[in-house]
VMD Tcl script that builds the backbone (N, CA, C; Angstrom):
set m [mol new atoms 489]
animate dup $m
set s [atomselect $m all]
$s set {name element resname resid chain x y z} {
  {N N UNK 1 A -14.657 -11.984 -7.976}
  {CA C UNK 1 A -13.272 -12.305 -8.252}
  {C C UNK 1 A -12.441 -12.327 -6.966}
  {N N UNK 2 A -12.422 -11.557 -5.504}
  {CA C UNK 2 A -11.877 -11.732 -4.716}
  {C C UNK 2 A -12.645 -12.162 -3.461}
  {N N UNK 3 A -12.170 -13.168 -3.154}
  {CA C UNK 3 A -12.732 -13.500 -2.011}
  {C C UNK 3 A -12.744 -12.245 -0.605}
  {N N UNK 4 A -13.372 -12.319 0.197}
  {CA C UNK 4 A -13.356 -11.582 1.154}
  {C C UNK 4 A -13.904 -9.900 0.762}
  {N N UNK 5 A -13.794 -9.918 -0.650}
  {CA C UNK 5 A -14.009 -8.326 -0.784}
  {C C UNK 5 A -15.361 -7.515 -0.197}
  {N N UNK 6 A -16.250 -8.580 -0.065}
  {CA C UNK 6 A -17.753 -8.067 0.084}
  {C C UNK 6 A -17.270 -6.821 1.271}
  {N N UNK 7 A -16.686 -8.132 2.178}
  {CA C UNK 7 A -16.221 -7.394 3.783}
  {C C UNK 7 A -15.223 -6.327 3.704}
  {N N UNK 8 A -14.796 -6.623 2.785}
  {CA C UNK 8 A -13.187 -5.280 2.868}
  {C C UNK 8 A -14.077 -4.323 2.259}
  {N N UNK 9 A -14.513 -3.896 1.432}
  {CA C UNK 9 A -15.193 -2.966 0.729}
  {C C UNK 9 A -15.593 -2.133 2.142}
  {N N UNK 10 A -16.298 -2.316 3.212}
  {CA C UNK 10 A -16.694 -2.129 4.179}
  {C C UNK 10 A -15.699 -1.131 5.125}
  {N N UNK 11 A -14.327 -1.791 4.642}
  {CA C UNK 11 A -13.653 -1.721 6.189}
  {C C UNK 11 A -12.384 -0.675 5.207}
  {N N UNK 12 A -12.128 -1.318 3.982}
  {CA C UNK 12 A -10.685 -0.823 3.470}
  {C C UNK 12 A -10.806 0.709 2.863}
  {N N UNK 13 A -9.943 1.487 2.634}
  {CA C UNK 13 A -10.361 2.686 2.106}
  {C C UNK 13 A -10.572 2.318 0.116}
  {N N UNK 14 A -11.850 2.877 -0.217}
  {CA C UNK 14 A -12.469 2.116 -1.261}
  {C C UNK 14 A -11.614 0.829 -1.937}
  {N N UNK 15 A -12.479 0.253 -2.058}
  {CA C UNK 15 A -12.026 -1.402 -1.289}
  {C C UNK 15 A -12.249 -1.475 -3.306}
  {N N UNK 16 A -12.672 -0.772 -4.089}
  {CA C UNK 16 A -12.932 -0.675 -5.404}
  {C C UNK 16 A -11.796 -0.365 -6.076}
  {N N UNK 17 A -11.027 0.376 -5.871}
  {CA C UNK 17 A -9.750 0.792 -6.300}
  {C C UNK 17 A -8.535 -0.376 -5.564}
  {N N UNK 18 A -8.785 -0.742 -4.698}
  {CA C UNK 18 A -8.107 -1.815 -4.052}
  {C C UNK 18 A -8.226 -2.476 -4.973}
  {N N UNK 19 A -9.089 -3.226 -5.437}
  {CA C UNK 19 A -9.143 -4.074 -6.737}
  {C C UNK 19 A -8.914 -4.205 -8.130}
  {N N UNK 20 A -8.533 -2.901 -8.209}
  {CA C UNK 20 A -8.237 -2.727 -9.746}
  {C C UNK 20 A -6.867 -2.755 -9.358}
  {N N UNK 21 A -6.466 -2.362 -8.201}
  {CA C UNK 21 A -5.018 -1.900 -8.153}
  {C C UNK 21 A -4.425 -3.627 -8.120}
  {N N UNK 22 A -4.911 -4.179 -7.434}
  {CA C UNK 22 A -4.562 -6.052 -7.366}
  {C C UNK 22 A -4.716 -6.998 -8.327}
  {N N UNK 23 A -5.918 -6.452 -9.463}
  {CA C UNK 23 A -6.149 -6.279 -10.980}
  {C C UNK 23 A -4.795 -6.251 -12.084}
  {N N UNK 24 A -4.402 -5.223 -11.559}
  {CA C UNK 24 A -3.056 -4.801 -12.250}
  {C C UNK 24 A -2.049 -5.186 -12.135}
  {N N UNK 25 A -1.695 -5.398 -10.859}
  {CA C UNK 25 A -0.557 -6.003 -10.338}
  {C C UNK 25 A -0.492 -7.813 -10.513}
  {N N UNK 26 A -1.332 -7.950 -10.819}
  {CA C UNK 26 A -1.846 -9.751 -11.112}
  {C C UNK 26 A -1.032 -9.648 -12.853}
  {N N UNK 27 A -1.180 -8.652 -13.766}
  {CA C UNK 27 A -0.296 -8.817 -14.829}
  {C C UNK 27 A 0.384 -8.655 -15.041}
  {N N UNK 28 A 1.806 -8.634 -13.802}
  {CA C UNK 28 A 2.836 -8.400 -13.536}
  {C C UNK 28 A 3.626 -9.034 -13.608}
  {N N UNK 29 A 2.954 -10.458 -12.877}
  {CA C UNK 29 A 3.484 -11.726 -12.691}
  {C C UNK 29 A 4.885 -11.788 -11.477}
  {N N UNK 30 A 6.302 -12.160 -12.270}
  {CA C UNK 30 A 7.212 -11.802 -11.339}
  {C C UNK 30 A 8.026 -10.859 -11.239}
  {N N UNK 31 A 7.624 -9.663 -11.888}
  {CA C UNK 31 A 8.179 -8.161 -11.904}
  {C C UNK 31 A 7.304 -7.603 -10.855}
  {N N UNK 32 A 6.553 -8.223 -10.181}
  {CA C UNK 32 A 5.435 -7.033 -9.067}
  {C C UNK 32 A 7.359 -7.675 -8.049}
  {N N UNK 33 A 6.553 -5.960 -7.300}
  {CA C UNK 33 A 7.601 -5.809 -5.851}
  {C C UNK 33 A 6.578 -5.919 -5.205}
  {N N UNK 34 A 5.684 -5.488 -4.947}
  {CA C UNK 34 A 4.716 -5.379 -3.995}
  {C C UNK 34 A 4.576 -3.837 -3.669}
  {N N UNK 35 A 3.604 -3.221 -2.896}
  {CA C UNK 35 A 3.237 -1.893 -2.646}
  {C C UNK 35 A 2.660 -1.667 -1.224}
  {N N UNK 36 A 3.062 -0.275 -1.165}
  {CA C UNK 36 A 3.191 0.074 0.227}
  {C C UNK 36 A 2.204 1.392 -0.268}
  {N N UNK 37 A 0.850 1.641 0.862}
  {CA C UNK 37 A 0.492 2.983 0.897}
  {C C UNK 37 A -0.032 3.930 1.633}
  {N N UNK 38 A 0.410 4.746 2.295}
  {CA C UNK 38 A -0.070 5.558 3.045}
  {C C UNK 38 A -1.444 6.566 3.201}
  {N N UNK 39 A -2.712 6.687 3.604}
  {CA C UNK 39 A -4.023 7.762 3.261}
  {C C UNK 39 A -3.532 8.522 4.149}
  {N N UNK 40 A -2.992 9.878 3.578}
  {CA C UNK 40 A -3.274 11.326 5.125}
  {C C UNK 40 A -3.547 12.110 4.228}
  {N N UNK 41 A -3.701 13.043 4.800}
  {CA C UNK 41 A -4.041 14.368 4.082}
  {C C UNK 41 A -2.910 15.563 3.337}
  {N N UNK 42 A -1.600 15.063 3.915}
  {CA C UNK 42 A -0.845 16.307 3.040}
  {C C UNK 42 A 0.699 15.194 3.839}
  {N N UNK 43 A 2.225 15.789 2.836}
  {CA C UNK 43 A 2.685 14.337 3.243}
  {C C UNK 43 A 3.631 15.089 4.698}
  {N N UNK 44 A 3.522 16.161 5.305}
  {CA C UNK 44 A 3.517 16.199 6.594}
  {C C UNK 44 A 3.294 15.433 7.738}
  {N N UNK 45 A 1.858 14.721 7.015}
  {CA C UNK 45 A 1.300 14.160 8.333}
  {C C UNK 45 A 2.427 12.769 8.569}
  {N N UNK 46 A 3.583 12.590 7.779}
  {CA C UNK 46 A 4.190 11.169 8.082}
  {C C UNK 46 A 5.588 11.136 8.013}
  {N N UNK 47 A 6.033 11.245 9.239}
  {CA C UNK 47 A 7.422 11.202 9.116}
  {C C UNK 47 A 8.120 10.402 7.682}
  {N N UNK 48 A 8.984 10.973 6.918}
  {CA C UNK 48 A 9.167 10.068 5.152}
  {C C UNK 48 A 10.221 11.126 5.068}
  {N N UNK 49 A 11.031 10.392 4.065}
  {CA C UNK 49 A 11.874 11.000 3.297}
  {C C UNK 49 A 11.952 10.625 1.675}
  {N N UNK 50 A 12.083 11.262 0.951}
  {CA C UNK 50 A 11.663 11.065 -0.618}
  {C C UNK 50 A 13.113 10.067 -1.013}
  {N N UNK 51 A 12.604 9.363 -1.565}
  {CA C UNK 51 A 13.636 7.734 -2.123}
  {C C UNK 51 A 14.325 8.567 -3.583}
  {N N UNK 52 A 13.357 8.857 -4.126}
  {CA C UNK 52 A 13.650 9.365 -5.941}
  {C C UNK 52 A 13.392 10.697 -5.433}
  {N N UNK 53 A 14.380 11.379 -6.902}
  {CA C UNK 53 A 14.117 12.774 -7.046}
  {C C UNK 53 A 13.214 13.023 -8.568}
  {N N UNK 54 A 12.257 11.855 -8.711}
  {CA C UNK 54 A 11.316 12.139 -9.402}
  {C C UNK 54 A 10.157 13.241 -9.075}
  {N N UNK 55 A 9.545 13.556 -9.944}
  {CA C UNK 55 A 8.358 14.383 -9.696}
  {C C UNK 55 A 6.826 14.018 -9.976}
  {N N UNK 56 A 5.748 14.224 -9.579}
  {CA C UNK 56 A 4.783 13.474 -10.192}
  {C C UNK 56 A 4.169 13.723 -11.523}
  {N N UNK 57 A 4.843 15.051 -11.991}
  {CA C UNK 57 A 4.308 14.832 -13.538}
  {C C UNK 57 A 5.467 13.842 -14.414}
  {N N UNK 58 A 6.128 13.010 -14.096}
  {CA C UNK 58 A 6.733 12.326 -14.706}
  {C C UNK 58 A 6.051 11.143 -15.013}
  {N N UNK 59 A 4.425 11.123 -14.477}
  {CA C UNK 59 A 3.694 9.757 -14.519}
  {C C UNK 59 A 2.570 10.262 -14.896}
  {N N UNK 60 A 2.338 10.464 -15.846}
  {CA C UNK 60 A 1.013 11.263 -16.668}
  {C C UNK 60 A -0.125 10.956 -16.508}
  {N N UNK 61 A -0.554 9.627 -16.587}
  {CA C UNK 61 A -1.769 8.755 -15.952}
  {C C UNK 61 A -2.528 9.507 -15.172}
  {N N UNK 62 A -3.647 9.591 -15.548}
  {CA C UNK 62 A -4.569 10.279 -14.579}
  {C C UNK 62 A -5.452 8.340 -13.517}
  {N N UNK 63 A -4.967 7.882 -14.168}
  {CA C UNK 63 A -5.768 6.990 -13.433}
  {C C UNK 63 A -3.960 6.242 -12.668}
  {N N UNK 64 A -4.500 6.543 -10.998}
  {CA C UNK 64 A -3.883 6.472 -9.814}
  {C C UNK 64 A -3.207 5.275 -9.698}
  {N N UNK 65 A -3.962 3.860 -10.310}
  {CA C UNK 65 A -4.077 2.632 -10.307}
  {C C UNK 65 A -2.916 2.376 -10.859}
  {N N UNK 66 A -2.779 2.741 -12.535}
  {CA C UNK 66 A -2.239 2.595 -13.487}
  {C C UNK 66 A -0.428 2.941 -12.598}
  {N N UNK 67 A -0.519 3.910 -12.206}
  {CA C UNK 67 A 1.008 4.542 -11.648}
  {C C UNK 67 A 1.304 3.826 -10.852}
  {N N UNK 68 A 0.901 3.265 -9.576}
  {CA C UNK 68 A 1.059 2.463 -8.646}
  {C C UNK 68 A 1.696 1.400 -9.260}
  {N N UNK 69 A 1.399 0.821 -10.135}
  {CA C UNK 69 A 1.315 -0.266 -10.357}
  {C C UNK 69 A 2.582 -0.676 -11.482}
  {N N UNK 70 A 2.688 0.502 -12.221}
  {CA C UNK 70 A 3.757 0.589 -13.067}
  {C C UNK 70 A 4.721 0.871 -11.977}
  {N N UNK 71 A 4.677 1.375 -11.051}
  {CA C UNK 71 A 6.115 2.067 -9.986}
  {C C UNK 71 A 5.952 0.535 -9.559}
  {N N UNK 72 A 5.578 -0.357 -8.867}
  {CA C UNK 72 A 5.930 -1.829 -8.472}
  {C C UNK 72 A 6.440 -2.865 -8.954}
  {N N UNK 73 A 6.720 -2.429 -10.072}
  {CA C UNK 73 A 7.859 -3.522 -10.969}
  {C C UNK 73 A 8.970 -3.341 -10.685}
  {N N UNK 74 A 9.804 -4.706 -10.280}
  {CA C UNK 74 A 11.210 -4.971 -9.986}
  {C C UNK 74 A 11.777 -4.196 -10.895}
  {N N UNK 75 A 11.042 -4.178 -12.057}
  {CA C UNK 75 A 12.631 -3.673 -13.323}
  {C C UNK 75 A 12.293 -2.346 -13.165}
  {N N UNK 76 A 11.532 -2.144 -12.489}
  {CA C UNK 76 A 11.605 -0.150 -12.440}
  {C C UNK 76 A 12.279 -0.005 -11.441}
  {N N UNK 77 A 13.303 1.099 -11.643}
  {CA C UNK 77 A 14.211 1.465 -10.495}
  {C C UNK 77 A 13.816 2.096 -9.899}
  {N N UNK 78 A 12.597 2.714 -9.821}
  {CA C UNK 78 A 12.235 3.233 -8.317}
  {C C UNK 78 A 10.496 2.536 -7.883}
  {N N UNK 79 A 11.298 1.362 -7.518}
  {CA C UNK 79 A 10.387 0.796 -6.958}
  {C C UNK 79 A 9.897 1.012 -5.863}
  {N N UNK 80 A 10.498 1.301 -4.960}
  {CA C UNK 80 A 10.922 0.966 -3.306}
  {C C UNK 80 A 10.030 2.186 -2.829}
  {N N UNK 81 A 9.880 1.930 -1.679}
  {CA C UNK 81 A 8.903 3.080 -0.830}
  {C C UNK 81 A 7.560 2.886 -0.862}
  {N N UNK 82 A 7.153 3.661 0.034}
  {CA C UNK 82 A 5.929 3.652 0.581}
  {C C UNK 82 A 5.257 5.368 -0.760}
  {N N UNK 83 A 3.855 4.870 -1.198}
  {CA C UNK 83 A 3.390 5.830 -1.722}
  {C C UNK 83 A 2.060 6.790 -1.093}
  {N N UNK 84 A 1.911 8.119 -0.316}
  {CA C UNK 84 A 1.100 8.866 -0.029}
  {C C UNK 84 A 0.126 9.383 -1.063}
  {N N UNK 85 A -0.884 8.683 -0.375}
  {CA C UNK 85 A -2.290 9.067 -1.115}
  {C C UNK 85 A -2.846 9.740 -0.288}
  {N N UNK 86 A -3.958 11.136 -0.868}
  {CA C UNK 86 A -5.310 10.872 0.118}
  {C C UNK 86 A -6.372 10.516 0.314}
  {N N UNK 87 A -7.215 10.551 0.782}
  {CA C UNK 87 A -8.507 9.739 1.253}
  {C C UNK 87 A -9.293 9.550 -0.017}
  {N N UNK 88 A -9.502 9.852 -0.694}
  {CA C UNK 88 A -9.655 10.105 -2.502}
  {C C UNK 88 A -8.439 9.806 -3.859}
  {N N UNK 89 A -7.856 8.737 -2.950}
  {CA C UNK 89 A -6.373 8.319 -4.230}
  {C C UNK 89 A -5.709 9.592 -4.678}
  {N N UNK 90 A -5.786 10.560 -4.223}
  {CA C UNK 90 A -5.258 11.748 -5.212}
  {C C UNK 90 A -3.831 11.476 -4.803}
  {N N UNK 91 A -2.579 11.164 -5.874}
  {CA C UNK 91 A -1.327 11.474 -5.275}
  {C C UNK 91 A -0.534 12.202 -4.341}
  {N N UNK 92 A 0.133 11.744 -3.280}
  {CA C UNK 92 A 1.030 13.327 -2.116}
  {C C UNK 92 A 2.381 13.141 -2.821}
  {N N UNK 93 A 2.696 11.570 -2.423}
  {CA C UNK 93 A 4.012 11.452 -2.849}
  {C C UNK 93 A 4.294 10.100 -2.908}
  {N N UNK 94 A 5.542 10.177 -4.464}
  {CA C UNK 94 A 5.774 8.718 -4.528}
  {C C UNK 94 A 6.787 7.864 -3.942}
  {N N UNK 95 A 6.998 7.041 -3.622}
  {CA C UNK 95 A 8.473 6.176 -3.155}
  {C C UNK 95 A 8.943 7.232 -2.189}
  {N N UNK 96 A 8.715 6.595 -0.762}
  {CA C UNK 96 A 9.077 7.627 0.971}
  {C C UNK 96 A 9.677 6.460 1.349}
  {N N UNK 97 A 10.717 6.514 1.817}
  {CA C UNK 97 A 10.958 5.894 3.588}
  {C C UNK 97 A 10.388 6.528 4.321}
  {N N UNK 98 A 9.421 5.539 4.828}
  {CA C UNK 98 A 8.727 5.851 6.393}
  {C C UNK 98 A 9.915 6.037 7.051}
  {N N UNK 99 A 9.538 6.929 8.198}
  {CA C UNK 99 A 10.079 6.892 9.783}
  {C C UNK 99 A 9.396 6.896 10.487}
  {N N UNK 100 A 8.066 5.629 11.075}
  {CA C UNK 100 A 7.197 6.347 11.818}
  {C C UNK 100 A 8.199 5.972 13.010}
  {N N UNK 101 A 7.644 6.923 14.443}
  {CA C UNK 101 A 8.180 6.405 15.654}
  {C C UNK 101 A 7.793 5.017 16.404}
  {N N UNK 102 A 8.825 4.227 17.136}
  {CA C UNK 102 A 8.251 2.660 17.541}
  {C C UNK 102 A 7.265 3.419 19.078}
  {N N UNK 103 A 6.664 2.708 19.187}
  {CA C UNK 103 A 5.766 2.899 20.595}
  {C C UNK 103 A 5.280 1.344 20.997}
  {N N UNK 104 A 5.141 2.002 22.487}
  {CA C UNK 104 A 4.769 0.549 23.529}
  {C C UNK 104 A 4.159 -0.462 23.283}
  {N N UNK 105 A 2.701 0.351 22.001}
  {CA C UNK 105 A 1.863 0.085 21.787}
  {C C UNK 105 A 2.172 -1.193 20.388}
  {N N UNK 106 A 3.200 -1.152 20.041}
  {CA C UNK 106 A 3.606 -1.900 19.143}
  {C C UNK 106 A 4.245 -3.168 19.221}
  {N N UNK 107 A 2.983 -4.108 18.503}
  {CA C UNK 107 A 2.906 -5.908 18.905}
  {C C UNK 107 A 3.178 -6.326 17.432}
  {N N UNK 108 A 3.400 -7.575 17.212}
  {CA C UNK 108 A 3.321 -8.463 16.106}
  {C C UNK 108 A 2.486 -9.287 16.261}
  {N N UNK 109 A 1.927 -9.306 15.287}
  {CA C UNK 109 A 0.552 -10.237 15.159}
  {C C UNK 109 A 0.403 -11.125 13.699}
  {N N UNK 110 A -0.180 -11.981 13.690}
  {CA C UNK 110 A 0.296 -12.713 12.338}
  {C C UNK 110 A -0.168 -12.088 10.919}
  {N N UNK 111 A -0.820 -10.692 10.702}
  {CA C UNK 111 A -0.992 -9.609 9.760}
  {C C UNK 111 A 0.264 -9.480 9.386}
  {N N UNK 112 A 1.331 -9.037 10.357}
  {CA C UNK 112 A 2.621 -8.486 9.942}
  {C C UNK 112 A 3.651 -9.397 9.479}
  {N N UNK 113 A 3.982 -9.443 8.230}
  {CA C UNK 113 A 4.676 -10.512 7.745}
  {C C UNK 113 A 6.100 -9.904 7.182}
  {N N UNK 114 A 6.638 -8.883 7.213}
  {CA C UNK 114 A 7.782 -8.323 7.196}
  {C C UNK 114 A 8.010 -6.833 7.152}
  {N N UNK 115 A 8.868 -6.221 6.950}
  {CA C UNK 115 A 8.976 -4.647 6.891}
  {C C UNK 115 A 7.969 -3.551 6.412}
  {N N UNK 116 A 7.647 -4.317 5.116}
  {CA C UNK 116 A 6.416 -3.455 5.038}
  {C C UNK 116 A 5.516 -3.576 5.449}
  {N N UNK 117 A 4.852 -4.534 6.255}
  {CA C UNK 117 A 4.357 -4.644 6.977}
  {C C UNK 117 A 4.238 -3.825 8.588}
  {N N UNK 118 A 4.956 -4.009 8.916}
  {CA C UNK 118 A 5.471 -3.152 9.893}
  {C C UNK 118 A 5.716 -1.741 9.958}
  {N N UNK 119 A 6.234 -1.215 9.265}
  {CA C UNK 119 A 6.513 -0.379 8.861}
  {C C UNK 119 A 4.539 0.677 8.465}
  {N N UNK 120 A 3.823 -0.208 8.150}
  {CA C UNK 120 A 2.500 0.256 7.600}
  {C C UNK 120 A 1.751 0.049 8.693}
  {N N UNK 121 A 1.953 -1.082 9.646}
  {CA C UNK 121 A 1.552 -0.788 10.707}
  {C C UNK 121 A 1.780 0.421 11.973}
  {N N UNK 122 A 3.275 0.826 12.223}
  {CA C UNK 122 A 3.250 1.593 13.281}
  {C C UNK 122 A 2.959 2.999 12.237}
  {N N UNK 123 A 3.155 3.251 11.006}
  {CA C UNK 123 A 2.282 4.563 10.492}
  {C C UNK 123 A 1.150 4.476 10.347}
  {N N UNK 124 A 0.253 2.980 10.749}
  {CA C UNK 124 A -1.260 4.256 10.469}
  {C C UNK 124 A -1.480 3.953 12.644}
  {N N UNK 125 A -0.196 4.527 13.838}
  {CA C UNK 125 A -0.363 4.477 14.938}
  {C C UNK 125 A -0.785 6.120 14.674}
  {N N UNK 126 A -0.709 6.869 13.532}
  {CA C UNK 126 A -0.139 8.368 13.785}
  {C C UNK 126 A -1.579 8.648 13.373}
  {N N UNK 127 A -1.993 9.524 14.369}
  {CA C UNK 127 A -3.327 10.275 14.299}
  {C C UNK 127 A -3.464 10.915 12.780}
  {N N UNK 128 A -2.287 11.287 12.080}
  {CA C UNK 128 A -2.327 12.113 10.742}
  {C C UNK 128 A -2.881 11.098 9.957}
  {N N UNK 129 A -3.149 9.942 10.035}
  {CA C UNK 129 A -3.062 8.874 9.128}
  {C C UNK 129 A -4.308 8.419 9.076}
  {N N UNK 130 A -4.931 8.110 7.862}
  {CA C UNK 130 A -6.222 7.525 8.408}
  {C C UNK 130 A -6.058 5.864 7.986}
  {N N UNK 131 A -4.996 5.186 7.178}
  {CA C UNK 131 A -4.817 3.898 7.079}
  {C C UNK 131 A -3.723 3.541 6.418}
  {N N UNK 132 A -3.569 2.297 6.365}
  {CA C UNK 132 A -1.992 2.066 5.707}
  {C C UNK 132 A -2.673 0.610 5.121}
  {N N UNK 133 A -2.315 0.606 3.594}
  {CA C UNK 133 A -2.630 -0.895 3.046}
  {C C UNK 133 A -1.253 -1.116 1.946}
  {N N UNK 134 A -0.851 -2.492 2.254}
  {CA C UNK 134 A 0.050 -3.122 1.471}
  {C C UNK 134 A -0.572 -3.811 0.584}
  {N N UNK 135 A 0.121 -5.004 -0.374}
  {CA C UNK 135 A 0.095 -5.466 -1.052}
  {C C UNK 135 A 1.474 -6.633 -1.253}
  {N N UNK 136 A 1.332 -7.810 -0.984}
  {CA C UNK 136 A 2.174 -8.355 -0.667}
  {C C UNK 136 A 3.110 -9.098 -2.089}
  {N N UNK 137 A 4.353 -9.374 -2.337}
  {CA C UNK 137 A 4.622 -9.524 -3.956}
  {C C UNK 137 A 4.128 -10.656 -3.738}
  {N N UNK 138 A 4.789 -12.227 -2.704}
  {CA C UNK 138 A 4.731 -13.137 -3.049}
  {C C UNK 138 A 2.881 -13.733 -3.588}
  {N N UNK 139 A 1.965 -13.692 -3.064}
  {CA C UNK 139 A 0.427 -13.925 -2.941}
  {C C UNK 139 A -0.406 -12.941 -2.848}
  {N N UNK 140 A -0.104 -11.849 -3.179}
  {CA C UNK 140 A -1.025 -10.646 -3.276}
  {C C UNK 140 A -1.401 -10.557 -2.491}
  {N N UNK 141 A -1.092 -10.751 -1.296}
  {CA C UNK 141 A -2.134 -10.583 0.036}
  {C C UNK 141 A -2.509 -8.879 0.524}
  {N N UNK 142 A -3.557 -8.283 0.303}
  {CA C UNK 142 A -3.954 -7.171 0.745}
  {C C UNK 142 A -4.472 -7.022 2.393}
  {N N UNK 143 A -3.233 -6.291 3.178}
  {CA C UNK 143 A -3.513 -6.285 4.523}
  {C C UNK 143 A -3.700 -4.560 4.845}
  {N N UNK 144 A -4.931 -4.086 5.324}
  {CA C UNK 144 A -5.293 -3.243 5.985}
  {C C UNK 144 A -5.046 -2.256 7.567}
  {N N UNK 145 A -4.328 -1.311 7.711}
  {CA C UNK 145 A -3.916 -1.310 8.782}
  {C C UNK 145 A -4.644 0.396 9.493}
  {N N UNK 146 A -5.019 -0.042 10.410}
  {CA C UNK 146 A -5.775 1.310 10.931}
  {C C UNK 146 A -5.334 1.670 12.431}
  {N N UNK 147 A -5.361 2.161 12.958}
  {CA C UNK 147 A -4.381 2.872 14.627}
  {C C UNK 147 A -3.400 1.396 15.216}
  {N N UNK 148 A -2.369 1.463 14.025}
  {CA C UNK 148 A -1.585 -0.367 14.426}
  {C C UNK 148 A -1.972 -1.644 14.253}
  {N N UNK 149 A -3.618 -1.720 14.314}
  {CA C UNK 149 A -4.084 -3.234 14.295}
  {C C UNK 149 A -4.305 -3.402 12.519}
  {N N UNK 150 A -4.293 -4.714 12.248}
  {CA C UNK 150 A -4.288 -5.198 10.571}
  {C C UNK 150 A -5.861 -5.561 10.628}
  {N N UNK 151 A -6.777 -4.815 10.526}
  {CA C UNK 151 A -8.348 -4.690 10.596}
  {C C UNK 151 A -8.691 -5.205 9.414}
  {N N UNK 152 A -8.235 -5.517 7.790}
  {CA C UNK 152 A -8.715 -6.816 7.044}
  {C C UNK 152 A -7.523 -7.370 6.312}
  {N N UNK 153 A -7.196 -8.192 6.144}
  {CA C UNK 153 A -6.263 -8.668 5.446}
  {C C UNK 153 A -7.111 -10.239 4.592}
  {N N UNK 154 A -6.993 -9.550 3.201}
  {CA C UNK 154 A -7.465 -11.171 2.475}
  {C C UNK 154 A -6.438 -11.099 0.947}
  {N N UNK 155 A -6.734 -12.116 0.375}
  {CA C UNK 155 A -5.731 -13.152 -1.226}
  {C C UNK 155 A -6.943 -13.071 -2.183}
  {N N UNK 156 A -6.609 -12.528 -3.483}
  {CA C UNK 156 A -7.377 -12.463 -4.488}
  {C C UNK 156 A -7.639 -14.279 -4.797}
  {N N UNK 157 A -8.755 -14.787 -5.294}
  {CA C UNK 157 A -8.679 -15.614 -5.922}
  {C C UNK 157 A -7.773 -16.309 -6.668}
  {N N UNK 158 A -7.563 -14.433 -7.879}
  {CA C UNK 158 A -6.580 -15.064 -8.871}
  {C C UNK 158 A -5.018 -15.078 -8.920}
  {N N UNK 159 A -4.869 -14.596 -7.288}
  {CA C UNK 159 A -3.071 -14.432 -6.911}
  {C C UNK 159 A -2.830 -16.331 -6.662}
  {N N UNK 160 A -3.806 -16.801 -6.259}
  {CA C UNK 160 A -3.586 -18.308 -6.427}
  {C C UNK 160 A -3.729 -18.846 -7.609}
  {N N UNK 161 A -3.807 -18.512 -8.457}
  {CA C UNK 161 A -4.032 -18.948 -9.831}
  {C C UNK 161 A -2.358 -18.348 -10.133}
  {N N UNK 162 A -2.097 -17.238 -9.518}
  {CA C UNK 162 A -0.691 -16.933 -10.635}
  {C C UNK 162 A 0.452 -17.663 -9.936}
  {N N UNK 163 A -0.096 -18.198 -8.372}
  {CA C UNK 163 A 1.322 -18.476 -7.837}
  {C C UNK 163 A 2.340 -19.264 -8.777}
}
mol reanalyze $m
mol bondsrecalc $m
mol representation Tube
mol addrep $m
C-alpha cells in the first residue's frame, strides 16, 4: 500500500505504526491537520511548552495510533502541537510548542516544507532526541528527521487517491 515503505521500515522509527497512523489519517479526508512527533525518552529531553491543559487520561485508547489521529482533526480544538512519544509509541505528551534552539548547523533542504517541518527538524539536532517524523495535511507526505537531516521522506499511494 505505500510506496517507499520497504525502505522506511528500515530507517523510520517502526515504520509499522507509521502506517497505521497514515492509515487513519487517510479517513480523515479534510479534517486531518497534519501531525507533528517527537521520540525521546522523558519530555525534558525537548525544550516544549504544553498547548492544552488536557491530561492523557482524557484519551482512553490504548492504541497510540487511534489518539494521534483523533487529536489531528481541524474540528478538534486541540489540534496544534507537536506530540512526545517514546521509542516504543508510549505517550510523554500531547500538543507542545517546540522551542528547539536555531544552530549554525541549520540548512533548508527540499524535506522542509514549512514550520513543522522545521521545527522537527532542528529538534531531532538535540542529542535527547532520537527522531522527529511529521505527517503532512496537504499529501500525507511522511518526512523523517534524525540529527537535522530529513533521512526518509515518502506519499502513501492512497494520499494520491484522496487528493
Amino acid at each position: 500500500m505505500f510506496d517507499a515503505l520497504s525502505l522506511a521500515t528500515r530507517t523510520v522509527p517502526t515504520g509499522d505504526k507509521i502506517a497505521r497512523l497514515v492509515e487513519k489519517t487517510l479517513t480523515l479526508g479534510e479534517d486531518f491537520a497534519g501531525v507533528g512527533l517527537v521520540f525521546c525518552d522523558h519530555a525534558t529531553a525537548v525544550p516544549n511548552v504544553p498547548i492544552y491543559r488536557d491530561k492523557i487520561s482524557m484519551y482512553p485508547s490504548d492504541d497510540v495510533c487511534s489518539v494521534i489521529a483523533d487529536r489531528s482533526r481541524l474540528s478538534n480544538p486541540q489540534h496544534d502541537g507537536f506530540d512526545l512519544l517514546t521509542a516504543d509509541w508510549t505517550i510523554i505528551e500531547l500538543g507542545v510548542f517546540l522551542a528547539p534552539p536555531i544552530t549554525a548547523r541549520t540548512t533548508l533542504d527540499e524535506c522542509r516544507r514549512g514550520s513543522r517541518h522545521i521545527a522537527a527538524a532542528l529538534t531531532s539536532l538535540l542529542p535527547t532526541v532520537h527522531a522527529c517524523v511529521t505527517i503532512s495535511r496537504q499529501d500525507r507526505l511522511v518526512s523523517c528527521f534524525r540529527e537535522g537531516d530529513c533521512i526518509v521522506s515518502f506519499r502513501s499511494l492512497a494520499s494520491r487517491v484522496h487528493q
